[in-house]
N, C-alpha and C positions, 0 to 999 in steps of 0.2 A: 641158087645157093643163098642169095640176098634175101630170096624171099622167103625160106625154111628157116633162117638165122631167126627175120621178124616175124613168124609166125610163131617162132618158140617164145620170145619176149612179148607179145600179145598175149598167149595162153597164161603166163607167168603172171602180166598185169591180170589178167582175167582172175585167177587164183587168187593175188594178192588183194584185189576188190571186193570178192564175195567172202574172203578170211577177214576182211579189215584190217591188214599188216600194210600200214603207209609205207615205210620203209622200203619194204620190197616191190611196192608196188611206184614210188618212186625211182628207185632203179630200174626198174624195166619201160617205166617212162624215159630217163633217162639214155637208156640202149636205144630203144627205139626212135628218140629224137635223133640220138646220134646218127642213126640208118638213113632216117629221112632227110638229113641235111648235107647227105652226099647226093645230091640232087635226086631222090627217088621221088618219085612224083605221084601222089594217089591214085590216080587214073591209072598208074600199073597194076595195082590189087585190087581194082575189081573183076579187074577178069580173072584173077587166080577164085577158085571155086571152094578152095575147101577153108579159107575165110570166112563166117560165120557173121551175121548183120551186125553181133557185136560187138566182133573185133573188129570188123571196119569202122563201126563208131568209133571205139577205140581212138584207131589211125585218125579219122577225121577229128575227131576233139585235138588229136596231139597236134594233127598240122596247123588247126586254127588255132589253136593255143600259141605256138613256137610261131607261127606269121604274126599272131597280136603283138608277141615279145618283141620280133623280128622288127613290127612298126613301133613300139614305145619307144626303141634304144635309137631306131632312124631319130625319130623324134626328139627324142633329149640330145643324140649327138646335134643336130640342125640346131637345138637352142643352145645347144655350148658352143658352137664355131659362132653363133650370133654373139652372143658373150664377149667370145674372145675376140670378132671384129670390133666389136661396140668399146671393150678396153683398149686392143689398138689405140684405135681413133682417138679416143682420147691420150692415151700414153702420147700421139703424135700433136694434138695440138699441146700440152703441156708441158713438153719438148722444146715445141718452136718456142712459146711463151718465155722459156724460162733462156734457151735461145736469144730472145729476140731482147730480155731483162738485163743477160748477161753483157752483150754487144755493146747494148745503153750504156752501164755501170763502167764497161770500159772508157766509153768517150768520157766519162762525166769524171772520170779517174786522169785520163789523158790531159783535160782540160784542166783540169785543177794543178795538177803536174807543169802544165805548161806555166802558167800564172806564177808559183813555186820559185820557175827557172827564171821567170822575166824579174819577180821581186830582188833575187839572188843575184845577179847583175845588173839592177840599175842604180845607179847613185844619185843619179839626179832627173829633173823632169824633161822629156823629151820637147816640151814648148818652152823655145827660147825668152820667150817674154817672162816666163813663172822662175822668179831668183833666189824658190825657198829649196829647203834639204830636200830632200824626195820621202816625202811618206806618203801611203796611198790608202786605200780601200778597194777589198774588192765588192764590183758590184754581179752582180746575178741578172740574166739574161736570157733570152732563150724561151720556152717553154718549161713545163712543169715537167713533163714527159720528158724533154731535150734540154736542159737546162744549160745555158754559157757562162763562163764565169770570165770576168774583163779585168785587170787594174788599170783604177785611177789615180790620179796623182788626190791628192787630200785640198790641196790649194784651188788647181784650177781647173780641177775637174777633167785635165784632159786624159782621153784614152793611152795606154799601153798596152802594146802586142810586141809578140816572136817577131823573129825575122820571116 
């Protein structure tokens, strides 16, 4: 039955080939790709006999044809899942980066905070020798990356920290 279906859709292309009607001769391209990509396999129509050398050309152009398609589309999907690893990848280091930027900005936030707290409650200098008001500065520390922030007293230089 499979085979009398595409042997009618062969004669059709055959028709529409020698008329020169693309259209119709598309569609029956069309049909008969459909037939063959229910796994019919070409080596089934050559043994059918009343198939004609050019309508198995036909067949054979269409399966070469629809395998080339079959490999382009392999192909472009294989460079789009590349693609899309390759953005991954980067979406994940630019992630951690931003991550890793975020963490930072926290400590250097924390630290600044702390110094804030210790300003807000000292009155006076923590070295009993030093008999002036308590003013300070703060000094910067740390790396560039990691930066610390300290108060000093303004007089004797000496450090202030948290409990």
């Amino acid at each position: 039955m499979t085979t009398e279906i595409l042997l009618r859709h062969v004669k059709v292309n055959a028709i529409a080939h020698y008329y020169d009607i693309p259209p119709l001769k598309q569609l029956a391209d069309t049909k008969i790709q459909n037939i063959l990509e229910t796994n019919v396999e070409q080596e089934d129509f050559t043994m059918v006999k009343v198939i004609s050398d050019f309508a198995l050309d036909i067949l054979r152009n269409l399966i070469a044809a629809y395998k080339a398609k079959e490999e382009l589309y392999t192909q472009k999907l294989q460079a789009a899942e590349s693609r899309l690893r390759s953005i991954e990848n980067d979406y994940t280091y630019e992630k951690s980066l931003r991550d890793h930027e975020s963490t930072r900005t926290d400590h250097v936030i924390e630290n600044i905070n702390d110094c804030l707290k210790m300003l807000d409650k000292t009155k006076t200098c923590r070295n009993p020798r030093c008999d002036a008001e308590f003013t300070c500065y703060i000094e910067q520390g740390g790396t560039v990356i990691e930066p610390k922030y300290i108060l000093r007293c303004a007089r004797c230089r000496c450090r202030h920290k948290g409990d």
